[in-house]
N, C-alpha and C positions, 0 to 999 in steps of 0.2 A: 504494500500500500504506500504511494506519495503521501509524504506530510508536507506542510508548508510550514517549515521551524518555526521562521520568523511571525506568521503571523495568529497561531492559531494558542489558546490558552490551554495551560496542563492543571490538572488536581489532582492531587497529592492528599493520597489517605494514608494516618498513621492510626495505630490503636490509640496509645494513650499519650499525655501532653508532652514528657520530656522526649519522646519521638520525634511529638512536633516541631518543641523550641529547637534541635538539634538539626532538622531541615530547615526551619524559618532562618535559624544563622548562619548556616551556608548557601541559603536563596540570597541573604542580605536584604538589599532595596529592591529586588525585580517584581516589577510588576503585574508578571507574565505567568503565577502560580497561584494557587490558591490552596492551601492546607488545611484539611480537616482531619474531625477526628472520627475512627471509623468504629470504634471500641473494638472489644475484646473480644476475637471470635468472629466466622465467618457469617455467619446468620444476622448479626446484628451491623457487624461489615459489609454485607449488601444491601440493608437496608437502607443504612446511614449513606452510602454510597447511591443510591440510585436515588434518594433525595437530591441530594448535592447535583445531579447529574439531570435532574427534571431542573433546577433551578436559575442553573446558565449553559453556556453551549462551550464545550470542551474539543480538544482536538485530540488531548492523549490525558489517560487517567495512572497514573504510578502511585502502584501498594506499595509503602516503606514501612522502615521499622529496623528493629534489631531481631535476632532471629538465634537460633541453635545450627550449628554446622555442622555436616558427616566430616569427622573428623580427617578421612584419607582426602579431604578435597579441598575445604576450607577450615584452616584453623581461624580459631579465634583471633580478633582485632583486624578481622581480612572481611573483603565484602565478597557478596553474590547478586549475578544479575543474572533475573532468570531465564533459560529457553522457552521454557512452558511451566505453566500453574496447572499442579495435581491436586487433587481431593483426595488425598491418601488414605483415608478412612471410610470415605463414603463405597457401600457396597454392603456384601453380606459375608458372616463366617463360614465356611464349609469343612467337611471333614478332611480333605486333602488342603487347607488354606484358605486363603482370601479373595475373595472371589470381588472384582469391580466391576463399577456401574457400566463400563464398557462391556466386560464379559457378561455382567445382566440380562445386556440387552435393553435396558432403561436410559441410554445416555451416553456421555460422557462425562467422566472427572478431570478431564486434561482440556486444559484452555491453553491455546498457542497466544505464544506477546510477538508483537513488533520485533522479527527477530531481525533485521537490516540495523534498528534504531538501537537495539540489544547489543550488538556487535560493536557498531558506532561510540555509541559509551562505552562497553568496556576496553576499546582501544583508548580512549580518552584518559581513564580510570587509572590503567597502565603508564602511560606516556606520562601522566604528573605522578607515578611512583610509586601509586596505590598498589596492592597485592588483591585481584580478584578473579574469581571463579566465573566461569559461564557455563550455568547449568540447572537442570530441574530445580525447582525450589516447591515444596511440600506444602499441604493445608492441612493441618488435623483442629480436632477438636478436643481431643486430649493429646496433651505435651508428652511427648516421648521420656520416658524414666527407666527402662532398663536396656541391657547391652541388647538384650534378646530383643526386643522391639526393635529398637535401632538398626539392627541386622537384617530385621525380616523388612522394612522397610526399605532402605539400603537396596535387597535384592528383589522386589516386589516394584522400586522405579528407579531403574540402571542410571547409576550418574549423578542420582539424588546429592546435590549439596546443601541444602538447608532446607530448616521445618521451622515455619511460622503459622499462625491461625486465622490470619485474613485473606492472605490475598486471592485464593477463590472464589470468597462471598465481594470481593471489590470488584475481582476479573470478569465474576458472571456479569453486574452492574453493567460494567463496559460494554462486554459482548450483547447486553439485551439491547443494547442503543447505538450498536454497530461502531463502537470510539476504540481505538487501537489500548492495550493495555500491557504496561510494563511492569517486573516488581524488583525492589534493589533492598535487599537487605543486608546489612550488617552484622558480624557473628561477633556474639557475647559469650556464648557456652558451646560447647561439645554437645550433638544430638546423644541420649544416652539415659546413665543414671545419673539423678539430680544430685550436684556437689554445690550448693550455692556460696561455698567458700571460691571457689575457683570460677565464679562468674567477674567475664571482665565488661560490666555494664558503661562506665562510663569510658572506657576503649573504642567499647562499640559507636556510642555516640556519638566519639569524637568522628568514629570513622563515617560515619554516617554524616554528619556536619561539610566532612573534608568533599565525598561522594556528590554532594547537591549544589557545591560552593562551582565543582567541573563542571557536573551535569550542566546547568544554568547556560555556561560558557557554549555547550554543545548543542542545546535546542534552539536557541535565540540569538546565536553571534551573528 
């Protein structure tokens, strides 16, 4: 899909505030973004999202946030941008595994982003020094807490580097209204069991701040 950088406006969901102020001060003074908050969770992320999205006329919507990272892919204080948004969880259990909404036959759980404009910033991302991943980024609705999840996950979407809880309730938002949809997040934690000692939250942020400050430069120069 053509986008016209220069002319068209982006909104920018995060869950909760310090997500936000952490994009807001790497947008600085640009005009050309609008940030909301999306809360907590995909369900209420599409919500809050398709509000926003009835309210003004967008040209690209980006789920941010900080996020947990497959550790062979993204370590912590590094970012991910993603190829496509999975609904990891959505689907049914079965006796041989996990069965998704693809294999259903009800759907899809995979929503494809702007993979031209995916590409485009993470050359960007690199080129000022950044350390990031380009790859699957996850949506659950329960946070991943031991090895064994993490694993079956892992091998359930080949490539998986990060697990965050929005951005398929944002991405659907987009795809309902035909708006291209990106998601960048920044890894605070190991996808895994929970060590909240070894969370590096405000790493993330920073990285996450550093990510919006280039982003900016790359939709709108």
């Amino acid at each position: 899909m053509d986008i016209d950088l220069k002319s068209f406006r982006v909104l920018v969901m995060t869950a909760v505030q310090v997500e936000k102020d952490a994009v807001l001060r790497g947008l600085g003074n640009s005009d050309k973004f609008d940030v909301q908050l999306a809360g907590v969770g995909p369900a209420l992320a599409a919500v809050r999202s398709t509000k926003a999205l009835a309210a003004a006329n967008y040209g690209l919507v980006i789920s941010a946030g900080i996020a947990g990272g497959f550790a062979d892919l993204a370590k912590v204080g590094t970012l991910v941008v993603a190829t496509e948004i999975v609904a990891a969880d959505l689907g049914a259990e079965a006796a041989d595994g996990f069965l998704s909404l693809d294999e259903l036959g009800f759907g899809s759980a995979t929503i494809k982003v702007e993979i031209n404009l995916a590409n485009r910033i993470t050359e960007a991302l690199r080129a000022a020094g950044l350390t990031v991943c380009l790859g699957p980024v996850l949506t659950v609705s329960t946070a991943t807490g031991t090895a064994a999840t993490a694993l079956a996950r892992a091998d359930q979407v080949p490539g998986a580097a990060a697990e965050g809880m929005e951005g398929f309730g944002v991405a659907t938002a987009a795809q309902e209204q035909d708006i291209p949809i990106l998601e960048i997040r920044a890894i605070s934690n190991p996808v895994g069991p929970r060590d909240r000692e070894a969370w590096r939250i405000k790493d993330a942020l920073e990285a996450l701040e550093s990510a919006f400050a280039i982003l900016k430069e790359v939709l709108h120069s």
